[in-house]
N, C-alpha and C positions, 0 to 999 in steps of 0.2 A: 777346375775349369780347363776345359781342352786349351793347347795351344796352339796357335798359328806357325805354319810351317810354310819356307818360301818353296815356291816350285824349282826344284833344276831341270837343266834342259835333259832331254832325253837324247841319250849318245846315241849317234849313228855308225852304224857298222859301214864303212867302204868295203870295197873287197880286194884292196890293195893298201900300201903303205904308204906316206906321203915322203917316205923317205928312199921311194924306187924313184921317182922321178916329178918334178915339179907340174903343176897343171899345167902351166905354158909349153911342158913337151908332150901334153898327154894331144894323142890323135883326134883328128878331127870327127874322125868316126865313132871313137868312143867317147866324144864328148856330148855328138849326137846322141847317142844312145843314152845316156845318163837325162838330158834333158826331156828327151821322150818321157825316162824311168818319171824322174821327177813330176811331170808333168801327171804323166797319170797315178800316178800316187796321191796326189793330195785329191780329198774328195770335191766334189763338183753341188756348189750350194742348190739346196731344192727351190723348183720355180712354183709359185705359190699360185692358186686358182684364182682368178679375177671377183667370181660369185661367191669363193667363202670369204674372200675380203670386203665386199657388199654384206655377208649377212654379220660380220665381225662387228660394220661399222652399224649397222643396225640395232646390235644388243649393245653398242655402245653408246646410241642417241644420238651419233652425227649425222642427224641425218644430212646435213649440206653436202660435206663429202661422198654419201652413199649416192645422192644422186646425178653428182657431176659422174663419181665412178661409171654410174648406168649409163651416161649422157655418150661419155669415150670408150666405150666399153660395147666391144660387138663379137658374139653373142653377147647376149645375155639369158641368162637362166630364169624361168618362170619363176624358182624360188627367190629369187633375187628379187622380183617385182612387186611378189606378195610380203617380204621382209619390209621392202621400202613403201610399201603401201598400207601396213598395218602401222609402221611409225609415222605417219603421217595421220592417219584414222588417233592414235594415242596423242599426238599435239595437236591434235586439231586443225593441222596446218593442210588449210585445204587450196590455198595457192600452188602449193609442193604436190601435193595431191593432184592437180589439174595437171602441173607439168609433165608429171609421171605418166600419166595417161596419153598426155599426148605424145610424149617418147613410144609410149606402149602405141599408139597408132603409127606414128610416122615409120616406125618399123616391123609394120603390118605382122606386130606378135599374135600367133594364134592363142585367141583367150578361150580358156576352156571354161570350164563351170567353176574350178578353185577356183581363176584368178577374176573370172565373173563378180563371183558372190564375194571376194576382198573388195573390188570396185567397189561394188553397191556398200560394201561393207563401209569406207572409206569416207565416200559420199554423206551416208548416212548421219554418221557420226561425227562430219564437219560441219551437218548443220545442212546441207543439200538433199533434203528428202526426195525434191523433182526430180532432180537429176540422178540419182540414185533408185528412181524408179524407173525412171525412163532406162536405164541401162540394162535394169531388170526385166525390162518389156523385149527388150532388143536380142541381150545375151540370152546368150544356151547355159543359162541358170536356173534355172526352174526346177531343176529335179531335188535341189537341197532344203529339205525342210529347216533349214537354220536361217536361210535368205528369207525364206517366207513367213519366218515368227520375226525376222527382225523387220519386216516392213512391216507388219500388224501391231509390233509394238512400238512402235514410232508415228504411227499414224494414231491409234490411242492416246499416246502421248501431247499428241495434237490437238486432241478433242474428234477427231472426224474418225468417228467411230465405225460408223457406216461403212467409207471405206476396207476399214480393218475385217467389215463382215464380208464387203464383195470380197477381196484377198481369199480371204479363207473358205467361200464357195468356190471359187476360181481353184483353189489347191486341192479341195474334196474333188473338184469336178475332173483334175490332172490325175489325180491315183495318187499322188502324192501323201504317205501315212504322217500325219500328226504328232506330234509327242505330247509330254506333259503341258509345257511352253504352250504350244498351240491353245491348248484347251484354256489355262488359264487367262492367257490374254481376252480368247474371243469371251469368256462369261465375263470378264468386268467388261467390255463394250455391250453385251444383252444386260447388265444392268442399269448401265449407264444409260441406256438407250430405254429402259423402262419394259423391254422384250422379256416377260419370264415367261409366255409357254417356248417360245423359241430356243431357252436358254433351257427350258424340262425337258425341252430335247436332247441338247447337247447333252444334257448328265444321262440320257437313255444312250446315246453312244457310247459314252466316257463306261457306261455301267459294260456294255457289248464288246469293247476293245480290249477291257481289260484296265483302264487305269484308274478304275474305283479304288484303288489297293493304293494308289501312289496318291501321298503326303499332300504332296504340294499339289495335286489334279482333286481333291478333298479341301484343301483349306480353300481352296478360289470359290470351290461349290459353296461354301461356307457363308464367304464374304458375301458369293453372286446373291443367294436366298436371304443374308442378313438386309441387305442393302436394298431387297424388293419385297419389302417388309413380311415377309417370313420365314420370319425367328424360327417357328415351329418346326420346319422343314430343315434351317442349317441348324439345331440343338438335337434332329435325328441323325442328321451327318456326322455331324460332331459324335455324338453317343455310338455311332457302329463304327469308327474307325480303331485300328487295331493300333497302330502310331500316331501318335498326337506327338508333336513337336509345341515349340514355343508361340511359331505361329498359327497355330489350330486354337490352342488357350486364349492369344489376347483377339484374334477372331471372333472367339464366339462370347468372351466377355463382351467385346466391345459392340456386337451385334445384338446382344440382349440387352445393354445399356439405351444402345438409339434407339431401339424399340418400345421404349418406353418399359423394359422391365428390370429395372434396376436389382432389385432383388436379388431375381436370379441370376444377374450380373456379380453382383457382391457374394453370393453362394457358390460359383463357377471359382470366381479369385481365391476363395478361402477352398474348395477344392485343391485348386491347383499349389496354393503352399504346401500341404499337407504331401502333393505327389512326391513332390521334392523338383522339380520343376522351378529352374532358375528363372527370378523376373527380371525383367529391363523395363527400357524408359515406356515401350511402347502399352507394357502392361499397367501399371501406374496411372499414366494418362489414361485410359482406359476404362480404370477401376474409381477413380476418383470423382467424376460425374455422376458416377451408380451412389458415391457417398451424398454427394451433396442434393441427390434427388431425397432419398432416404433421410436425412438430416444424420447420416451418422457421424459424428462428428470426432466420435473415439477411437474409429478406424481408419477418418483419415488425417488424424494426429500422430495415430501410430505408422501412416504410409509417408508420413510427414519425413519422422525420424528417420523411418530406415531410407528415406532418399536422400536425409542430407550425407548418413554416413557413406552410401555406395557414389554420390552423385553431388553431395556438398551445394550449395545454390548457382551452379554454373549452367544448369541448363533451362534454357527460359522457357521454352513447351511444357517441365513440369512444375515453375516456378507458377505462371500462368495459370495452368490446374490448379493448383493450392490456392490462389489467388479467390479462383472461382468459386472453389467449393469452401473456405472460411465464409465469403461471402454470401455464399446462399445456406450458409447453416446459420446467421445469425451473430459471427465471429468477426465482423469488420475489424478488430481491434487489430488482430493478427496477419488478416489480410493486409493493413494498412503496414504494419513492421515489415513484412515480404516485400511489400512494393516498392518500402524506402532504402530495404537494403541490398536491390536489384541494384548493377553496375549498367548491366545496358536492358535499359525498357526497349521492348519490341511495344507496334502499334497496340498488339493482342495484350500488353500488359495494362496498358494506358485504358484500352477499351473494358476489360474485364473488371478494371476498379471504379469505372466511372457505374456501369451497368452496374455493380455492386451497390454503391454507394446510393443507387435510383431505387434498385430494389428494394434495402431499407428504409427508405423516408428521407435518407440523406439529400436532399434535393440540390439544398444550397453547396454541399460540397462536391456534389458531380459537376453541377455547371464550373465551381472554379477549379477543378480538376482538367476541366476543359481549355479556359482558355491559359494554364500552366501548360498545358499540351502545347498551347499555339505556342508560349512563347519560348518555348525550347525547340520551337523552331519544326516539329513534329508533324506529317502533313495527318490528319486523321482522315479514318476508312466512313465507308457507310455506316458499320454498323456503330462507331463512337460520336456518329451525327443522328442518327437517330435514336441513340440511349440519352446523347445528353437533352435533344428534342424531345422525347418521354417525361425527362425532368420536368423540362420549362411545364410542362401540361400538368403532371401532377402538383405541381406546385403553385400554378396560376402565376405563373411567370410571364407577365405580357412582353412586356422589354427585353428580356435574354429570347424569349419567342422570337422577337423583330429581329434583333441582333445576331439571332441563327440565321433564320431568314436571308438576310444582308448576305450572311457568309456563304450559303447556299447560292444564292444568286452573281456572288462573284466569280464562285470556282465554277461554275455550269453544271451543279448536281440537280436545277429545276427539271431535269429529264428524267431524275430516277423515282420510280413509281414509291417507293418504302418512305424517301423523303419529302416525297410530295405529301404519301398518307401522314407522316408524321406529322408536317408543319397542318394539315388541315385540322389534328387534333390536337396540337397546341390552340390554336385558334377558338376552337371549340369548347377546350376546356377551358379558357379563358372566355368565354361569354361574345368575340367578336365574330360573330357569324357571316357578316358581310366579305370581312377577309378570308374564311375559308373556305365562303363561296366565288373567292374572285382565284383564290389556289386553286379549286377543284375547276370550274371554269377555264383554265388559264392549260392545265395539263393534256397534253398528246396522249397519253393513255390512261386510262383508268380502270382498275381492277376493281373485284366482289371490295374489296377492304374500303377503296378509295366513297364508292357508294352508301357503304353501311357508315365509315363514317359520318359524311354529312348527315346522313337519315338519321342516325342518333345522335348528332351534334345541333339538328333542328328539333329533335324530341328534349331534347334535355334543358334544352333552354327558350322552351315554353314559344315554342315556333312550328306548331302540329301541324296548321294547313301547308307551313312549305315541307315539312318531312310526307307527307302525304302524295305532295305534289312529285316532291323526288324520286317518290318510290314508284310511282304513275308514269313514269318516264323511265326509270332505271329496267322495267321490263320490256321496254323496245329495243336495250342494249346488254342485259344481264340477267341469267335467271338468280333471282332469290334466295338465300341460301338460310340457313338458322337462324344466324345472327342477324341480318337482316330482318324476319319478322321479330326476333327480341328487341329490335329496335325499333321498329315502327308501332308495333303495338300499344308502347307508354303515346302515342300521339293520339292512337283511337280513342287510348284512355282519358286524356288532355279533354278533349273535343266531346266525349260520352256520345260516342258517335254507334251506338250499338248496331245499326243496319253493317257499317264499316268493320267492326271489329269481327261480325258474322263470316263476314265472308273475308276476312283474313281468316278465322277457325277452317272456315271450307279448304283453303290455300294448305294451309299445315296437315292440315289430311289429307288431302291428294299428293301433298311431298312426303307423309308420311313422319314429317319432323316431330311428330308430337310425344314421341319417346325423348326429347330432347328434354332435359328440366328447366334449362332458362325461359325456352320458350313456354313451356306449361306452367312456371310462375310466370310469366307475360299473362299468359291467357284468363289466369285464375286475377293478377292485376286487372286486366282489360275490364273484366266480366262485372266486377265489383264496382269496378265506377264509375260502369254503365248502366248502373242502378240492378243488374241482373243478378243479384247475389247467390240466385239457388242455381244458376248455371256456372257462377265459379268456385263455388262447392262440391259441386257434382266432378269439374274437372280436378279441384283439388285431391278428392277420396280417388279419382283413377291413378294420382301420380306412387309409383311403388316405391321409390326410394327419395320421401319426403325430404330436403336438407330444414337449415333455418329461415334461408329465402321464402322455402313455399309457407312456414309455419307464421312469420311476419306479414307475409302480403295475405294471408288470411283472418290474421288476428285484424289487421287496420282494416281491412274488406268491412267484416264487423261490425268493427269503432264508429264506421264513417256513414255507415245504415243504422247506429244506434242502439245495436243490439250487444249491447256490455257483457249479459253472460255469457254468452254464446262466447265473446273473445275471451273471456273469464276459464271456459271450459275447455278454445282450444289452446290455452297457453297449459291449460294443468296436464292437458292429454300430451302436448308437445313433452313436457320434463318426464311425462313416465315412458316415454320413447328414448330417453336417453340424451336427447339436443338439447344443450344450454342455449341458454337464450342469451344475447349480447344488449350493446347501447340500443340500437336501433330496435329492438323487440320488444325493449320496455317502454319508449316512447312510444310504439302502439298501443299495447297494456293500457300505460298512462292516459293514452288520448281516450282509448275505448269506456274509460272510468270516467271521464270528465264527459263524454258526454251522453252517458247515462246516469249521471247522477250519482255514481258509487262511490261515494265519499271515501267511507271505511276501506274498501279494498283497494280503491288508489293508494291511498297511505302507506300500506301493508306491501303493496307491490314494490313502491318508492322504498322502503328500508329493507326488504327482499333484497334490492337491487344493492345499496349501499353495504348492508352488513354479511349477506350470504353470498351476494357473488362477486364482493369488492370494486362494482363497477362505478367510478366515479361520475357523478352526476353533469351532465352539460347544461349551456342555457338552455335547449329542446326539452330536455328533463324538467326542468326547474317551470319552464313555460307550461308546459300539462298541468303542473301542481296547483301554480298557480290561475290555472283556465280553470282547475276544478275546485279549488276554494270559489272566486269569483262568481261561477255559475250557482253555486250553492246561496250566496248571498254574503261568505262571510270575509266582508268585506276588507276591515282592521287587519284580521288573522293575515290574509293575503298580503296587504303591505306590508306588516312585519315581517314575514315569510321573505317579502322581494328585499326589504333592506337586510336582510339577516345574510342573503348570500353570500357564498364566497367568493363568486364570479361575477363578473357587471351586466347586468341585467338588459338586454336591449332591447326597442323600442316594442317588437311584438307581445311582452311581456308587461309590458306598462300600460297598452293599449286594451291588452284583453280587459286587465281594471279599471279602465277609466270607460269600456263598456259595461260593466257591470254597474259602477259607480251610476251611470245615466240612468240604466236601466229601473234602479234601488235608491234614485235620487237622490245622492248622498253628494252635496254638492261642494261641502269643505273639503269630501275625501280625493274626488274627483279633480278641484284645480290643483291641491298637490300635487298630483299623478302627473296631472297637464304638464306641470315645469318642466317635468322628467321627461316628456314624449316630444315637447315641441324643443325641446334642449338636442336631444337626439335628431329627428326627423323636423325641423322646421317647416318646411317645403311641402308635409304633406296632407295633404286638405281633408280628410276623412277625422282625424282626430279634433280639428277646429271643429267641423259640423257634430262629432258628436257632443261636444260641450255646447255649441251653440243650441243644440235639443232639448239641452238640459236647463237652459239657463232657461229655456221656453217654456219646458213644462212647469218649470217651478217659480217663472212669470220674473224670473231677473231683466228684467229689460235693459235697463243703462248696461249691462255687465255681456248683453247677446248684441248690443248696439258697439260696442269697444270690439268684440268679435267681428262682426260684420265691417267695422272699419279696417280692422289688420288683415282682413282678408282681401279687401280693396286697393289698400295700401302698397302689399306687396303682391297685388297680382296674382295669388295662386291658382291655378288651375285645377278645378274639379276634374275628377275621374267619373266618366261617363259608364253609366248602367247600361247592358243589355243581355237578352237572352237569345237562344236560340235554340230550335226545333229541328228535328231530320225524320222527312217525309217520303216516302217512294225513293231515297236515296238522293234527296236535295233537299240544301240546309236552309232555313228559314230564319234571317236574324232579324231581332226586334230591337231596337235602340231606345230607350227611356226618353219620354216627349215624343217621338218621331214618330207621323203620322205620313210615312209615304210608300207603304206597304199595300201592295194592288187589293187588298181585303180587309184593309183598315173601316171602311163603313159598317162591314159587315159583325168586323171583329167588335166594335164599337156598340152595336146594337143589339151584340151576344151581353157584353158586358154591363149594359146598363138593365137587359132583364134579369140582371144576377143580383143587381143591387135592389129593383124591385123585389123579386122574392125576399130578401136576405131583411128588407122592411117590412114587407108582409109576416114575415116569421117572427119580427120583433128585434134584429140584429142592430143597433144602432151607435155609429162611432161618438167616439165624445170629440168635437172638433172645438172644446175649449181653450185650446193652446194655438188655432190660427194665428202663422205670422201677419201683420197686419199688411205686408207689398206682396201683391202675389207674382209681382215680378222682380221679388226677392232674389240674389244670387243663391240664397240656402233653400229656395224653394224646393218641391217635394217633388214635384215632377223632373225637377235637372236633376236631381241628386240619386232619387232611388227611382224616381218615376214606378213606372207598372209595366215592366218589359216584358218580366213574367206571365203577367197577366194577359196580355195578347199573345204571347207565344201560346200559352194552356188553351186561351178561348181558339186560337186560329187552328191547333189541334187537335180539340173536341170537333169543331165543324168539317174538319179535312178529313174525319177519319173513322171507321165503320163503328157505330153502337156498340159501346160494349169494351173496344180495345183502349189498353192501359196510354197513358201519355206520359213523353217525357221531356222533360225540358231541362235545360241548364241558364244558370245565371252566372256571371263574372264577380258578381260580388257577393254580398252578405243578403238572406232575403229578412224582409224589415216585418216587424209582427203583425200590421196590419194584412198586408199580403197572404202571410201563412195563416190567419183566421178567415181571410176569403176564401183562401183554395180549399181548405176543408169544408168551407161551405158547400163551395162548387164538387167536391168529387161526392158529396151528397145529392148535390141535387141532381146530377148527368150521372150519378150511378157509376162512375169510373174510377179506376185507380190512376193518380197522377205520381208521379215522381217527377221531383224536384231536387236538384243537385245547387248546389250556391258555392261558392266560397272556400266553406267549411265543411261539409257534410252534406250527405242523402237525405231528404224528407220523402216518405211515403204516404201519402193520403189515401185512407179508405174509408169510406160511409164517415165522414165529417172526422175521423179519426188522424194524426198523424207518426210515424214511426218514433217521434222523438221523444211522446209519453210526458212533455213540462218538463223534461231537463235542458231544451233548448232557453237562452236566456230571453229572449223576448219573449216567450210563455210564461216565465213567471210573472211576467208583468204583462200580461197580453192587452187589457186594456186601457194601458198610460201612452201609447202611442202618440205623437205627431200630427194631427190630420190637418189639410189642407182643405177640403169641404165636401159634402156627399157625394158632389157631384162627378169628382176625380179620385175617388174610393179612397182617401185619406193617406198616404202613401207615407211611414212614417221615414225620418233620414236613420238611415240605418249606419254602418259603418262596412269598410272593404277587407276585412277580415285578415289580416297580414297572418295571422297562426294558419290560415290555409297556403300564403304565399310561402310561407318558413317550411309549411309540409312536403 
């Protein structure tokens, strides 16, 4: 170790001896002279620049002192201004910043273009854009393309894009050359702005100038075409560049991912491993929506791993991502572990598991995911109000509905269009249509969504004339879009309003929408249950790429016209296609069997279903099986069958038997059933009337008198018949009894020469079983009346020789009825169609489509009647297996 040594002084030489003579006798003059020597001997300390003590105290972040310095301090050096002014632009101290400035004014400093463009610079950067432009309008700055990308990219910044474009016409228009900078800013304001030829231009300059070559003037192009949806255009940029950097790769992954092509997203990312090409967060993020489109779930397990190793669970943007993509491959489990061992939840963490938890079925645990949110105190965004709103709907959550609702209305989100659409389909899917017509009512704007709501929130819940009406109104303020005829079409189909459904077909072809598949399963719906079956056949064979939708709604098309093989032949034609058929395709199957009488093949389809494609049976299932025992006659088999379940059998399934029972007179089997229907449904008057039928035809009297009094008793309210017709495009209802139809006399004196003929042919009812009060409450005219029946006659008469007729009924049509209308399309020579309830009847030449598998055929002559005069109208029942359909 070295050692410390003290300093000695350094001897000085005199040039005399102190032992010639004391200082006191040395002369005056040479003492002067020594003090001169002295004097200038010792060096003379250097005087330091005032301006590099300003830029000293500037790399040292004083700024207080730098600018008292400048305040006392005259000159001052330009550099000194722009030191003190770029440290004020880095703390953001734009108070200091003004002072300075107005130093720089009060001593009328000549500002040149540098000390311009630091102003603006200054300005800018403390958050004064105005005023930083204004300075820019004023100074002789203009000629720096560095002043002019940084007001473009500050005003982007903003949002006011626009601006950013005048700027940069203003700077082409000055001669001012561009650089890389420029070009990028202005293409994300032409995307932003939705401008791609304007921005095809730009890259035809960028290509002219020369900075096609450069990186970063390449990835913007990249971004610009991703973001204006074509992919195509930035995966050819991407492909001709000769440098790809990092940001080129998570570019064009992340541009093929929003585009909806995951794919070749996930094939870009496996690229770029292989290049050797380092990732970060931005790629990750990136690649991981491409997983969770794809379900790949193995790759992003493995993007899983290598982030916790580079990135551990600290960053919550890819913490997020994981979040999402477990949850949209089917992984909540792990989603749920991420989320709980998150330290700080962002709103995006909260939202992404809530949306998770929706998209699985998880109903019940988003809403309480939700109000966990509230109580940690969490304010939530739009989109985690309208995911856990998504819940409430899928879940028929009416209460957490209101209770959104509430919450909505406290914070003032009734303004925002997405939560408005939401709570109307909460509403909606919860059956309360009054409230979500007093939200859509209530709302200052309404969008395509907000419309098609309601119009399918009135189709769906059996409210066709207002979805109709909606839709009649919505074209004075919105054109129509796809989803909107896929929503209004189930209401033509509701109403068998075929004039209506016609020219909704016109509509979708002048928009051309008919390439759409919902809507041409709408159509092939519509068609079918507008009795028109060979026109939704015809659109079905046009549709090219069939799913299971179109293959269902033609199998039940079918079913519901009677024609068993034909559904028989397209369910076999569907599996050699390759589509599985699901729950819902075999309850058509099944209904198409039961009412055709296919005993054996129903069976066959029912353990098809159970044993080959493990799909376990619901009460819908179980309800077919037993509609097609029932209708066959056997009667025992079917109750075993219903006790035998494994599920609890509800009311539509007991009812079907307890009409069979009537039908097949089996009257011990029948009040069994009753215990079962009036246990379930007390309240509802069709199952009394059908035992009260029974107790009639098979002359129980004390046991139809105990009937007649509990119906008394408590009051029930029958469910009134009617039918109705569509003529020249106006609908014609008939109401069962009601006689105040402006052509009621005439309709009346059609029908009584029908009953004439139908006596002259030898047609004659058995009206053995008249109840003896014919102002009975179970009478035949309250109950099923003949609504039918003057809609058909008011038809025939309104409408040219020849043309087919069609009519609809609300309820079940009773067998008397349907052996008169076969009369009747004998004797007028016309095809009639009749829709009820339950199914299609087509009548031709005394014939009808159901061939005696409908049940009142089997028994067609044990009917009800009332007396010749009022053609015997027998009480029929209101068919709940059509309301369950």
């Amino acid at each position: 170790m070295a050692t410390l040594h003290t300093l000695s002084p350094i001897p000085i030489n005199f040039p005399f001896s102190f032992k010639t003579r004391p200082p006191s006798q040395w002369s005056s003059n040479f003492q002067k002279t020594i003090q001169n020597r002295a004097i200038t001997s010792v060096p003379a300390e250097p005087k330091l620049d005032p301006n590099n003590q300003i830029r000293e105290l500037c790399q040292m972040g004083n700024l207080k002192e730098a600018i008292e310095s400048i305040t006392h301090l005259d000159p001052v050096g330009p550099e000194s201004y722009l030191s003190v002014l770029q440290l004020c632009a880095d703390l953001k101290s734009l108070a200091d910043g003004k002072k300075v400035h107005s130093t720089m004014s009060s001593s009328r400093v000549d500002i040149d273009t540098s000390l311009g463009s630091k102003l603006v610079f200054m300005y800018v950067k403390c958050g004064e854009l105005r005023e930083g432009r204004r300075i820019f309008d004023e100074l002789a700055c203009k000629d720096h393309t560095y002043t002019w990308n940084l007001l473009m990219g500050e005003y982007a910044k903003a949002g006011d894009f626009k601006e950013s474009l005048c700027l940069f016409k203003r700077m082409w228009q000055s001669g001012i050359r561009p650089d890389s900078r420029t070009f990028s800013c202005i293409l994300k304001c032409f995307w932003a702005l939705g401008r791609v030829k304007e921005g095809e231009v730009v890259h035809g300059y960028v290509t002219k100038l020369g900075f096609d070559a450069c990186t970063v003037v390449s990835n913007a192009l990249i971004a610009f075409y991703s973001k204006c949806n074509r992919v195509d255009c930035a995966v050819q940029m991407f492909d001709g560049m000769l440098d790809k950097d990092l940001v080129s790769w998570n570019s064009i992954i992340s541009g093929c991912v929003s585009n909806g092509l995951p794919l070749n997203g996930v094939e870009l990312f496996a690229e770029m491993c292989s290049s050797g090409v380092n990732l970060d967060l931005a790629t990750l993020v990136s690649v991981l929506p491409a997983c969770s489109e794809m379900s790949f779930i193995k790759m992003g397990q493995t993007i899983h791993g290598y982030s916790v190793k580079v990135y551990g669970n600290k960053e919550i943007t890819l913490v997020n991502a994981l979040i999402d993509m477990y949850s949209k491959c089917g992984n909540l489990g792990s989603a749920k572990i991420l989320f709980e061992r998150m330290e700080d939840r962002s709103i995006v963490s909260w939202t992404s598991m809530i949306s998770g938890y929706t998209r699985n079925g998880w109903f019940e645990e988003a809403m309480g995911l939700f109000e966990m949110m509230e109580l940690e105190g969490i304010s939530p965004d739009l989109y985690a109000i309208t995911s856990v709103l998504h819940a409430c709907a899928c879940n028929g959550s009416f209460d957490q509905g209101k209770r959104m609702h509430d919450f909505v209305a406290r914070n003032g989100l009734e303004s925002n269009i997405s939560v408005v659409n939401s709570l109307m389909h909460v509403y909606a899917k919860c059956g309360d249509m009054e409230a979500a017509r007093m939200v859509f009512d209530c709302a200052n704007k309404k969008d395509i969504i907000s419309w098609n709501t309601m119009i399918g929130g009135f189709s769906k819940n059996c409210l066709p004339n207002e979805a109709l009406e909606l839709f009649i109104k919505m074209q004075c303020h919105s054109r129509p879009n796809r989803v909107t005829m896929a929503c209004v079409l189930p209401a033509v189909a509701s109403l068998s309003s075929l004039d209506k459904g016609r020219e909704m077909h016109a509509q979708i072809l002048r928009a051309e929408d008919l390439s759409d598949l919902h809507v041409s399963n709408a159509l092939v719906d519509m068609y079918a249950k507008c009795g028109a079956l060979s026109f939704a056949r015809k659109i079905f064979d046009r549709i090219i790429d069939k799913d299971l939708i179109s293959w269902t709604v033609m199998i039940a098309g079918y079913g519901m016209h009677g024609h068993g093989r034909e559904a028989i032949n397209a369910f076999k034609e569907m599996r050699c296609q390759g589509i599985e058929p699901d729950g819902a395709c075999f309850i058509s199957i099944l209904y198409s069997c039961s009412h055709s009488g296919l005993i054996d093949e129903g069976w066959r389809f029912f353990n098809i279903m159970k044993h080959e494609y493990k799909i376990e049976p619901t009460v819908q299932h179980y309800a077919c099986m037993v509609d097609l025992l029932s209708r066959a006659g056997r009667l025992t088999k079917a109750y075993n069958f219903i006790t035998s379940m494994p599920i609890k059998p509800d009311s539509a399934i007991w009812e079907s038997l307890l009409r069979a029972c009537r039908i097949h007179r089996d009257v011990k089997l029948a009040e069994r059933v009753a215990e079962h229907v009036f246990e379930l449904e007390p309240e509802n008057t069709s199952y009394y009337v059908l035992l009260a039928n029974l107790y009639a035809e098979v002359e129980k009297w004390e046991a139809l008198k105990k009937i007649r009094e509990k119906i008394s008793r408590h009051g029930k309210q029958k469910h009134r018949g009617c039918s109705w017709i569509e003529l020249r495009n106006k609908v014609h209802v008939f109401a069962s009894g009601s006689k105040l139809h402006p052509r009621s006399e005439k309709i009346g004196s059609f029908l009584e020469d029908v009953r004439k003929r139908m006596k002259e042919e030898g047609y004659f009812g058995q009206n053995k079983f008249i109840l003896k009060d014919r102002n009975d409450y179970l009478k035949e005219d309250v109950l099923c009346g003949h609504s039918e029946m003057q809609a058909i006659a008011f038809g025939i008469l309104n409408s040219s020789k020849g043309k087919p007729v069609r009519v609809t009924k609300n309820l079940t049509v009773c067998g008397d009825c349907h052996e008169v209308i076969k009369f009747m399309s004998k004797m007028v020579s016309r095809e009639i169609t009749l829709r009820d309830s339950e199914r299609f009847h087509q009548f031709r030449e005394g014939r009808c489509s159901c061939r005696g598998s409908w049940g009142a055929e089997l028994k067609k002559n044990q009917g009800l009647y009332q007396d010749a005069d009022s053609f015997g109208i027998s009480l029929g029942t209101q068919g709940n297996m059509a309301r369950r359909k």
